[in-house]
C-alpha positions in Angstrom: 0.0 0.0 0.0 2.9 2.5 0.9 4.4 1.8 -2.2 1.5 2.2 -4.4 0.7 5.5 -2.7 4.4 6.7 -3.0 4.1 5.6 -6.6 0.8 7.9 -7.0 2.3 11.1 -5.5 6.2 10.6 -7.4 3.6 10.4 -10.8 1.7 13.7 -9.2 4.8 15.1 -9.4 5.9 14.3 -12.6 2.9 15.1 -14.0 2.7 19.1 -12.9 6.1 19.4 -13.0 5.6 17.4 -17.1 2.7 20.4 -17.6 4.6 23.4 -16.2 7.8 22.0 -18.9 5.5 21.6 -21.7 3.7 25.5 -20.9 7.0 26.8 -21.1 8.5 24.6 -24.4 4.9 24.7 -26.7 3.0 28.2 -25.7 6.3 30.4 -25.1 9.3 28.8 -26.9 7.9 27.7 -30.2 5.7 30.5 -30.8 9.0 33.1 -30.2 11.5 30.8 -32.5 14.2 31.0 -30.0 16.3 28.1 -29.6 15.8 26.2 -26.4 17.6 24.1 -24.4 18.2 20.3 -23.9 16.9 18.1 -26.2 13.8 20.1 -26.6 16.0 22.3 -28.4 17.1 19.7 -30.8 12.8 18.5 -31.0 12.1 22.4 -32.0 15.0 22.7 -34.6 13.2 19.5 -36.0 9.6 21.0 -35.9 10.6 23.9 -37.4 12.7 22.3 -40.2 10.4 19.0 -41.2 6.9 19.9 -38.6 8.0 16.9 -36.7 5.7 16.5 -33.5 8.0 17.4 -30.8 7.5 15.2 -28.3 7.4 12.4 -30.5 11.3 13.3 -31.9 12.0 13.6 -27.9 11.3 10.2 -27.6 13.0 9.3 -30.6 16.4 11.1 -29.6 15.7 9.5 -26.1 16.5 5.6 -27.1 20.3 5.8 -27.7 20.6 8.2 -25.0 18.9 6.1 -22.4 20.5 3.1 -23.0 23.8 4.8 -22.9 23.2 5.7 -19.5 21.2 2.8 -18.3 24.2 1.1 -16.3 25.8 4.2 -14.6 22.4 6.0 -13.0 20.6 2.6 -12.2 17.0 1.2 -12.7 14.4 2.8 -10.8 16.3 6.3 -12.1 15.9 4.6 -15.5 12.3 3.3 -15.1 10.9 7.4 -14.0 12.5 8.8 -16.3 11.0 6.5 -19.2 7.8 6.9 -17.4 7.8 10.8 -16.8 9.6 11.3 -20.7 6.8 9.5 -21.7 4.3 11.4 -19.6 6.1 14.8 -20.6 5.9 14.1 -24.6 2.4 13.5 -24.5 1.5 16.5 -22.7 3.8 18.9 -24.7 1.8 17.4 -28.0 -1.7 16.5 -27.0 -2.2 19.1 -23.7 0.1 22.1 -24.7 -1.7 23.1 -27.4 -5.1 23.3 -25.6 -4.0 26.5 -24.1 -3.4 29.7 -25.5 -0.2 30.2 -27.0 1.3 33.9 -26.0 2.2 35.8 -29.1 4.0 38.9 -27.5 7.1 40.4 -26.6 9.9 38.0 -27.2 11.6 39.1 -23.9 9.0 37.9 -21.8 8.3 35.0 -23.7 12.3 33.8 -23.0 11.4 34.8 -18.9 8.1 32.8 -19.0 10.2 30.0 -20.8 13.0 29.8 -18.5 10.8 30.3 -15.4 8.1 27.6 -16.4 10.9 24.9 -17.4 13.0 25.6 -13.8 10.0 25.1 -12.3 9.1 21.7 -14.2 12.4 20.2 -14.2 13.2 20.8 -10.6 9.9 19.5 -9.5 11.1 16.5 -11.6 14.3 16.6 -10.5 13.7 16.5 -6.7 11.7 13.1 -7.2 15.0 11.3 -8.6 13.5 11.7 -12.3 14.0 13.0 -15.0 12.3 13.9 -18.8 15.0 11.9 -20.6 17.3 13.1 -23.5 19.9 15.7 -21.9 18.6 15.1 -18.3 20.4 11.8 -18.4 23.7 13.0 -19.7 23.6 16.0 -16.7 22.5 13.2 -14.1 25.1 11.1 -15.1 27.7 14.4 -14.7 26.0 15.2 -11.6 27.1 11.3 -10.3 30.5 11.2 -11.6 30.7 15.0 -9.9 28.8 15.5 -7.5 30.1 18.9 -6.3 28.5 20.6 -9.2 25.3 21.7 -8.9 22.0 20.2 -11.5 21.6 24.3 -12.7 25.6 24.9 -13.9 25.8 22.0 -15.6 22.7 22.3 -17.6 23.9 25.1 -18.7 26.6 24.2 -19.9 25.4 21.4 -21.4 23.0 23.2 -23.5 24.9 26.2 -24.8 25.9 24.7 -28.0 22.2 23.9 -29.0 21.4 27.1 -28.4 24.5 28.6 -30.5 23.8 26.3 -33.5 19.5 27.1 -33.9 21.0 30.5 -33.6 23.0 30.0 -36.3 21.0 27.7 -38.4 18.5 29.7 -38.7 20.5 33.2 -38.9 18.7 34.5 -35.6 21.2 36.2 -33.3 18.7 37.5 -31.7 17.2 34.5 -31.0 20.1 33.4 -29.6 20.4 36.0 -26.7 16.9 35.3 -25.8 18.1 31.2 -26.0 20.6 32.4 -23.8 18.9 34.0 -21.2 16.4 31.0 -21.1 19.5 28.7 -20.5 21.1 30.9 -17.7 17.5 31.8 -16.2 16.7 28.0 -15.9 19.6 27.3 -14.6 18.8 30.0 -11.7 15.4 29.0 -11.2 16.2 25.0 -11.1 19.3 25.5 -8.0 17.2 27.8 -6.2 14.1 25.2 -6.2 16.3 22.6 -5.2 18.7 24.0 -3.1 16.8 26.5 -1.0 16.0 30.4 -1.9 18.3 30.7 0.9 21.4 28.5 -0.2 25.2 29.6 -0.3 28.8 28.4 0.0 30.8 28.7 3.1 34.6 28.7 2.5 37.2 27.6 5.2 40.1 29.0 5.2 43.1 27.8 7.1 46.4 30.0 7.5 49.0 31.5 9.6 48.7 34.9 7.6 44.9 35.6 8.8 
C-alpha cells in the first residue's frame, strides 16, 4: 500500500512538473523561435525544419541516449525517467496546445520560458527523475561529480544547441533570448532545489589571517 501510494504522488509530481515544462516549451518557446535548451531544443530545430511532433522526436532522440546511461544511473532512475519522458511528450503534444499560446514580446516569452521549465524540471528533479534526453547526460555528470550543482551543468550542457539554432537559422537574436532561457533555468532549477536561501561557506586555514 505504501508503495503504491508513494508511486501515486512521485507520478503527481511528474505530471505538474511534465505540464509546467510543456507550458513553457509549446506556448512560449515555439511560438517566439528561440532556440531552447536540452533536447527540446534539438525536437524544436526539428519541428521547425520538417513539422516533426516534438514530443514524439523527444522520444526518438531519447532511445540511444537512455540506454547509454542505463548502467551508470541505475534502474528505478531509469524506469521514472521513461515513465515521466513519456508522460512529458504527451503533454507537450496532446495538452500544450489546448492553451493559449502567447504571441507577445519576445523578452518575456524567453522569462516565461525559463521560469516555467526551472519550475518543471526541478519539480522532476527533486523526485530522482528526469524527462529523458539531456537530463540523463547531466544526471550522469552530476554522479560522476557531484560537487557541481543540477543548474551549472545544464547550462553548460545546453549552450551549444542554443549557439547552433541560432546560427541555423540566422537569428542572433534568437540566440540572446536562448541564452537568457538557458542561464534563467539554470537560476530557477538550483534555487528550487537548493533553498532560496542557499550559499557556499569557505574555510580557510592559515597562519597569515
Amino acid at each position: 500500500m505504501n508503495k503504491i501510494k508513494e508511486l501515486l504522488v512521485q507520478m503527481m509530481w511528474e505530471l505538474v512538473g511534465s505540464i509546467f515544462v510543456a507550458i513553457g516549451i509549446y506556448n512560449f518557446a515555439v511560438q517566439a523561435k528561440f532556440p531552447m535548451t536540452g533536447f527540446s531544443g534539438i525536437s524544436i530545430i526539428l519541428y521547425r525544419l520538417f513539422n516533426i511532433p516534438i514530443g514524439f522526436s523527444t522520444i526518438l532522440l531519447n532511445v540511444p541516449v537512455a540506454i547509454l546511461c542505463y548502467k551508470l544511473l541505475g534502474k528505478k532512475f531509469f524506469v521514472s525517467s521513461i515513465r515521466c519522458m513519456i508522460i512529458s511528450s504527451l503533454i507537450i503534444d496532446y495538452v500544450a496546445p489546448l492553451f493559449p499560446v502567447y504571441q507577445g514580446d519576445r523578452l518575456l516569452a524567453a522569462l516565461c520560458t525559463g521560469v516555467f521549465g526551472g519550475i518543471g524540471y526541478a519539480m522532476i528533479y527533486t523526485r530522482n527523475s528526469s524527462t529523458g534526453g539531456s537530463d540523463f547526460i547531466i544526471m550522469a555528470v552530476k554522479a560522476l561529480r557531484p560537487h557541481l550543482s543540477l543548474g551549472n551543468i545544464a547550462f553548460l550542457s545546453d549552450v551549444g544547441i542554443i549557439l547552433v539554432g541560432g546560427i541555423l537559422f540566422k537569428d542572433v537574436d534568437g540566440m540572446i533570448y536562448g541564452m537568457i532561457v538557458n542561464l534563467l533555468f539554470a537560476v530557477v532549477v538550483d534555487k528550487m532545489i537548493y533553498g532560496l536561501n542557499s550559499g557556499k561557506v569557505a574555510f580557510i586555514v592559515t597562519k597569515h589571517g
